[in-house]
C-alpha positions in Angstrom: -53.8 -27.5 -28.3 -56.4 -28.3 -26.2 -57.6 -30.7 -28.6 -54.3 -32.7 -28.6 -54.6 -32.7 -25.3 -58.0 -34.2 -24.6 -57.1 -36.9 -27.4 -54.2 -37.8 -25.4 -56.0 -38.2 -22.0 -58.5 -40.2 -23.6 -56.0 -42.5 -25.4 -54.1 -43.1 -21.8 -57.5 -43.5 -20.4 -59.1 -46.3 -23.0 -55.9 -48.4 -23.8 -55.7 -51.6 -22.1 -52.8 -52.1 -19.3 -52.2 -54.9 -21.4 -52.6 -55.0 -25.4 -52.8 -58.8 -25.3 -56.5 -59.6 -24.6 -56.6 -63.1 -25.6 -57.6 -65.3 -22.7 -54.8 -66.6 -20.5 -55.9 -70.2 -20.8 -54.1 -72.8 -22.1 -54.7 -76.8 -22.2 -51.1 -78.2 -20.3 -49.7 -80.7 -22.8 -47.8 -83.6 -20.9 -51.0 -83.8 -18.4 -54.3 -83.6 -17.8 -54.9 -79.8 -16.7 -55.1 -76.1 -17.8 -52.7 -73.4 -17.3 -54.0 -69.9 -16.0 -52.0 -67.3 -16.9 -52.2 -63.2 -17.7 -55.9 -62.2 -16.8 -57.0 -65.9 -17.7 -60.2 -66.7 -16.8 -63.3 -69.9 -16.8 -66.5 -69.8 -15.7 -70.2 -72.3 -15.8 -73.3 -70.5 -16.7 -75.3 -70.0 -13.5 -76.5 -73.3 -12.2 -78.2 -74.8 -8.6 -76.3 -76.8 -6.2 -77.7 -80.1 -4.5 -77.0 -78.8 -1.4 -78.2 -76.2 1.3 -78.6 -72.2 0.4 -77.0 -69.8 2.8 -79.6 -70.0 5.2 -79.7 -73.7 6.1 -78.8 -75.4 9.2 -77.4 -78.3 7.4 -74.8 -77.0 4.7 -72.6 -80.1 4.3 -70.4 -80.3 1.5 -67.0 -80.8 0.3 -63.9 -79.6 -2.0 -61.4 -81.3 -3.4 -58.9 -79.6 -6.1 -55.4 -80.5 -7.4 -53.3 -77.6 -8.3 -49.8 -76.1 -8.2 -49.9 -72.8 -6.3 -49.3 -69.5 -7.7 -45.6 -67.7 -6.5 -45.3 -66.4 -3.2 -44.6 -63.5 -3.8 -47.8 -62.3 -5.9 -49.3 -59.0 -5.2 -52.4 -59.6 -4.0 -55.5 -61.8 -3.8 -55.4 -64.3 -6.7 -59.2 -66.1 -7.0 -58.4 -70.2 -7.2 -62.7 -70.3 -7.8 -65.4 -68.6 -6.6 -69.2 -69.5 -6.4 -70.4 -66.2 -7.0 -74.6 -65.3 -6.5 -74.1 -61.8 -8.3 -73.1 -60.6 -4.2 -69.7 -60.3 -3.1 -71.0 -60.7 0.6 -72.3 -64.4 -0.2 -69.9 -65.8 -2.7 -67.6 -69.2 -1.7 -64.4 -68.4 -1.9 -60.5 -70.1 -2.6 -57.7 -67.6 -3.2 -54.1 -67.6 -2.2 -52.2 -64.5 -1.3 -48.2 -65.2 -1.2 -47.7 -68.3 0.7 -51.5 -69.1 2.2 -54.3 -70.9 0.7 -57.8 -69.0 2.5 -60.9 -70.4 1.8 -63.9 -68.1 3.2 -67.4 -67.1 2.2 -67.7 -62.9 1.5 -65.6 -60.4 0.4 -63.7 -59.6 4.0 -60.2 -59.9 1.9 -58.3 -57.7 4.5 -59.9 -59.5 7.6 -60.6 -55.9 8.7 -64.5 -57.3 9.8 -63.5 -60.1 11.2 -65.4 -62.7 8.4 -64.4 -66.1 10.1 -61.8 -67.9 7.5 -59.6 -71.4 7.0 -55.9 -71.0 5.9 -53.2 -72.9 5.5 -49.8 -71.7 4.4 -48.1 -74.1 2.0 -44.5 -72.1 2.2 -42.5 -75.5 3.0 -44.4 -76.8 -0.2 -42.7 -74.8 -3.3 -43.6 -75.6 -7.0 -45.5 -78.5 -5.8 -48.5 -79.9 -6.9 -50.8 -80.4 -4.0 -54.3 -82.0 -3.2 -56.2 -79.9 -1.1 -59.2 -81.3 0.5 -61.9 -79.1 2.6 -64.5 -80.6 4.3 -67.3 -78.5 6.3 -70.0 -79.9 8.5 -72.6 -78.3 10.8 -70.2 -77.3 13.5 -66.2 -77.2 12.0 -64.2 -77.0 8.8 -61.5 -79.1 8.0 -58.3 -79.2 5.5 -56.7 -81.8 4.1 -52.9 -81.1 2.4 -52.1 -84.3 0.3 -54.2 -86.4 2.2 -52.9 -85.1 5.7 -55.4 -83.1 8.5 -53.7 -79.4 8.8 -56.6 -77.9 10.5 -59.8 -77.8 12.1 -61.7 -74.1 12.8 -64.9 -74.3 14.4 -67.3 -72.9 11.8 -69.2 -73.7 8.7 -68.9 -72.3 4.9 -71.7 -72.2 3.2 -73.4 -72.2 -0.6 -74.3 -69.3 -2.2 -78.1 -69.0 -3.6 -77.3 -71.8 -6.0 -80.2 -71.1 -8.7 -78.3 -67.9 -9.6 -74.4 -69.0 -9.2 -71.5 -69.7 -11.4 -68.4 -71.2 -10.5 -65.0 -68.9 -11.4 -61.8 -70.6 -11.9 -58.6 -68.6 -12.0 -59.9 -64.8 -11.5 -62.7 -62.7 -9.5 -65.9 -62.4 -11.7 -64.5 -58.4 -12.0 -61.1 -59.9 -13.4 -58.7 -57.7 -11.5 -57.8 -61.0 -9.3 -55.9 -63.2 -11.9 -54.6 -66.4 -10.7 -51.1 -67.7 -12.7 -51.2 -71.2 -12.0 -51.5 -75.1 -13.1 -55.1 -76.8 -12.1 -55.4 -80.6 -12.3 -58.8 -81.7 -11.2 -61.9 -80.2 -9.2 -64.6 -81.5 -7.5 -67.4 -80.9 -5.4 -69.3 -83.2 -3.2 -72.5 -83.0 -1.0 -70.9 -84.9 2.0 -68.1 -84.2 4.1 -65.3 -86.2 3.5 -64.0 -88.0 6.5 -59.6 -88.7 7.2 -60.0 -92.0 5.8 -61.4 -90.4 2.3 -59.2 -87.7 2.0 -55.8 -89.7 2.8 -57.4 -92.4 0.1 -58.1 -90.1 -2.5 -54.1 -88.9 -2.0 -53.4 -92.1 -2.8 -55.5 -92.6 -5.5 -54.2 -89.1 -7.2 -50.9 -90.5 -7.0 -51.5 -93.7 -9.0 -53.9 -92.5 -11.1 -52.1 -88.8 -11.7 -55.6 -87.5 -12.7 -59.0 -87.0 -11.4 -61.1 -89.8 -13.1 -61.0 -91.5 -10.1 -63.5 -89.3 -8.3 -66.2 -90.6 -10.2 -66.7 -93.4 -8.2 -67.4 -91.3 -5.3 -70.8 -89.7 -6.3 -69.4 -85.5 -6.8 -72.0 -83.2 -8.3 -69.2 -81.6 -10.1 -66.2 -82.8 -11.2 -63.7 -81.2 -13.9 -61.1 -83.5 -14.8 -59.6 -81.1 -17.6 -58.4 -84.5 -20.0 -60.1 -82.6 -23.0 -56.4 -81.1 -24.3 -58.1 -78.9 -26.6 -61.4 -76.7 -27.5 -63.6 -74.0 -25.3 -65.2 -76.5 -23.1 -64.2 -78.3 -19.7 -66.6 -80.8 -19.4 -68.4 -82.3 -16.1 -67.8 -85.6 -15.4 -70.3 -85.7 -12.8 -73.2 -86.2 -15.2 -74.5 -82.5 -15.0 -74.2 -80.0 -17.7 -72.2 -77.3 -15.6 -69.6 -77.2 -18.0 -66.9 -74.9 -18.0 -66.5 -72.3 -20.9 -63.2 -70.9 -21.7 -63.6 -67.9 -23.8 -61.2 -67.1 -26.8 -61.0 -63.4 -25.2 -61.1 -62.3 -21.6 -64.2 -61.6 -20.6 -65.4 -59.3 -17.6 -68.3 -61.3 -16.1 -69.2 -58.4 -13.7 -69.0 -54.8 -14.7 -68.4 -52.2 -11.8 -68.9 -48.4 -12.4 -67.2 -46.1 -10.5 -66.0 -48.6 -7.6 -62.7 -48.2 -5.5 -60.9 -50.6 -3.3 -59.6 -47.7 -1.2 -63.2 -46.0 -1.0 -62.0 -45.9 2.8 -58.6 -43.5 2.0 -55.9 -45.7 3.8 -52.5 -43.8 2.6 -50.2 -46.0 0.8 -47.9 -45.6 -2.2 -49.7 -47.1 -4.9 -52.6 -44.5 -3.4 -50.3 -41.9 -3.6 -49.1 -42.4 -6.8 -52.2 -42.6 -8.3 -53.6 -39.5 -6.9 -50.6 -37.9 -8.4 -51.4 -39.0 -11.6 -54.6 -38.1 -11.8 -54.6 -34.9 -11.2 -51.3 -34.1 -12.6 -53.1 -35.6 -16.2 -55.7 -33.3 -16.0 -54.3 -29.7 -15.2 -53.3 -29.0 -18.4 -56.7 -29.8 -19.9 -58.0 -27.4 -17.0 -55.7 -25.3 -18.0 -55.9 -25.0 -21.5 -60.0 -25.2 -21.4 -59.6 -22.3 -18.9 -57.5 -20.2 -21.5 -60.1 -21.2 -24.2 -63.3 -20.0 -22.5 -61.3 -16.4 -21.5 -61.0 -16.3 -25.1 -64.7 -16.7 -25.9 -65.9 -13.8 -23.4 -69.0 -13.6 -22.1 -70.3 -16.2 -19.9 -67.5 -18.6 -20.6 -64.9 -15.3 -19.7 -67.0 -15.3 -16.1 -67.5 -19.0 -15.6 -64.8 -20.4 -17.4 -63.2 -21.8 -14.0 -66.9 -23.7 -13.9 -67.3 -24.6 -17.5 -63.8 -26.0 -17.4 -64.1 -28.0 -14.6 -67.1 -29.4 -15.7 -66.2 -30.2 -18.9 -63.1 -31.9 -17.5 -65.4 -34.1 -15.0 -67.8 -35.2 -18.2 -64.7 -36.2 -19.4 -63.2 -38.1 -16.5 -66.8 -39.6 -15.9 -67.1 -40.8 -19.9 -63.8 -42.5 -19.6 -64.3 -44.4 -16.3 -68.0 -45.5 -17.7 -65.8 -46.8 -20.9 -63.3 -48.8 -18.1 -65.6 -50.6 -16.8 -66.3 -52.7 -20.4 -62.2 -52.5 -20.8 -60.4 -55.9 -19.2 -57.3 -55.2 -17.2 -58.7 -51.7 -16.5 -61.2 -50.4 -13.3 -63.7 -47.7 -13.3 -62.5 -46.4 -10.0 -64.4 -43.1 -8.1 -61.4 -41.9 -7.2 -59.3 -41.8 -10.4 -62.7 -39.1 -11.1 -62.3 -37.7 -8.1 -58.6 -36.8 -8.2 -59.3 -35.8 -12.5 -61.6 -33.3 -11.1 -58.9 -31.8 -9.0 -56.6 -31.6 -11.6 -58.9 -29.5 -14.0 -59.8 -27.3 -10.9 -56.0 -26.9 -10.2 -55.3 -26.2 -14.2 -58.1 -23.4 -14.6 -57.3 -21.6 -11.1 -54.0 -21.7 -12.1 -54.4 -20.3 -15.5 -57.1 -17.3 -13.8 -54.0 -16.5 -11.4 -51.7 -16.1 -14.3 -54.2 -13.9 -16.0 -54.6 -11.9 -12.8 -50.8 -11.7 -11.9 -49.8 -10.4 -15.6 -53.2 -7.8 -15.0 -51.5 -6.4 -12.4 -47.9 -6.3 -13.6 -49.7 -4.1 -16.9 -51.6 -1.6 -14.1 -48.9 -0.8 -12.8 
């Protein structure tokens, strides 16, 4: 029994939330672009940026990317790209969460700390495709929606340590942010980009309905996507920071026994979770518990111990396993609330023994 048992906790454990595992990238056919879809993910191998690090005075740059939003009503962050170091705290960020576009350095998702952000909320824009331009300078940041100014905030974003950072299109580097949407063209410049640019390169998106025409302007990356087929999205701006686009989803950073909710905010997913946890794990405790009575000896006196224990070696081997498993997180807590659930399963098997003790005393 308690064999069946363990086999079944590790089989719910291991599987993937998803048996499909296939990258959810696909080449669009009728135009120039790439589809992002499932946990679909792209990435460069680590490359250095022609402009400031994070500690320079003078980090001017610019973004430019085509792209038809996600649905608003997504759970969640979804990652656009990221220009990740290895840190969260230093990466250069796009994402969208329902109806806003958020562009940020850091991983201050919740804007609990404060991390100074740009936003703009594209709800009057449904199933669109829009050109989004963001510009930062020394003092202020600036969008650009189809060539229009939406807004200025008085701050600067910044690179991260560019000798040690890829660029991420469509997911978070720990791929639990996937992004289900349509990307036409990408580019990065080391200049702002005044009004005057951005309204013209509108223009010039709308003639040419593709991103060749960036070229012109001197990017040091630029991804037109007009290969329709293969692994590779190549850089038009001369450089060799092409993006790869594996055959299977890849996890590009592995975490081990990391929560989101490592500061316990109640919530029903929370809840739910917890409940699962531990109600997956007292029958092992109990069964274990039973087992070790069984034996005698030290496993009869300890057996609350040994089978809580053996239920958190368990718990612990499974969560290691997650963290090489896409679509699946090796979370603290899910070990945390396992190791209740054997506690819970062996106590209560030691009270049953107890109570039927008594009942045959007297």
């Amino acid at each position: 029994m308690s064999g069946a048992i363990l086999f079944g906790i590790l089989i719910f454990g291991l599987i993937p939330k998803s048996l499909n595992l296939l990258n959810g990238v696909n080449w669009i056919s009728n135009q120039a672009g790439i589809r992002f879809s499932n946990y679909g993910i792209a990435y460069t191998n680590p490359f250095s940026y022609p402009v400031g690090d994070n500690t320079s005075k003078t980090n001017c740059f610019s973004i430019e990317v085509a792209l038809k939003p996600a649905g608003y009503q997504t759970k969640g962050a979804t990652f656009i790209f990221s220009l990740h170091d290895g840190r969260d705290h230093n990466q250069l960020l796009m994402w969208q969460y329902h109806s806003w576009i958020i562009i940020m350095n850091g991983d201050d998702y919740d804007h609990k700390r404060g991390t100074e952000r740009i936003a703009v909320d594209i709800s009057s824009m449904p199933s669109k495709i829009l050109l989004i331009t963001v510009t930062t300078g020394e003092k202020s940041t600036e969008i650009y929606l189809d060539g229009q100014f939406v807004i200025r905030k008085y701050f600067s974003l910044k690179i991260p340590n560019g000798s040690k950072s890829s660029l991420v299109l469509g997911n978070s580097v720990y791929g639990r942010s996937p992004w289900h949407v349509d990307i036409y063209g990408l580019a990065f410049f080391g200049y702002t980009l005044t009004a005057q640019d951005a309204a013209l390169h509108f223009d010039r998106w709308v003639q040419n309905n593709n991103f060749s025409f960036v070229k012109k302007e001197e990017p040091f990356i630029l991804y037109v996507f007009d290969e329709n087929v293969g692994e590779r999205v190549f850089d038009h701006a001369g450089g060799n920071n092409n993006l790869i686009i594996p055959s299977r989803m890849q996890i590009l950073k592995k975490t081990f026994l990391f929560s989101e909710n490592t500061i316990l905010r109640f919530n029903r997913s929370l809840f739910i979770d917890s409940i699962i946890n531990i109600l997956g794990f007292i029958p092992l405790g109990f069964i274990l518990s039973a087992t070790f009575v069984k034996i005698g000896g030290t496993f009869d006196k300890h057996n609350i111990l040994i089978s809580v224990l053996f239920c958190f070696a368990v718990s612990l081997s499974i969560e290691i396993f997650q963290a090489w498993i896409p679509t699946r997180n090796s979370d603290i807590l899910d070990l945390i609330f396992n190791t209740i659930g054997a506690l819970v399963g062996a106590t209560m098997y030691r009270f049953l023994i107890s109570l039927i003790n008594r009942k045959r005393a007297l």
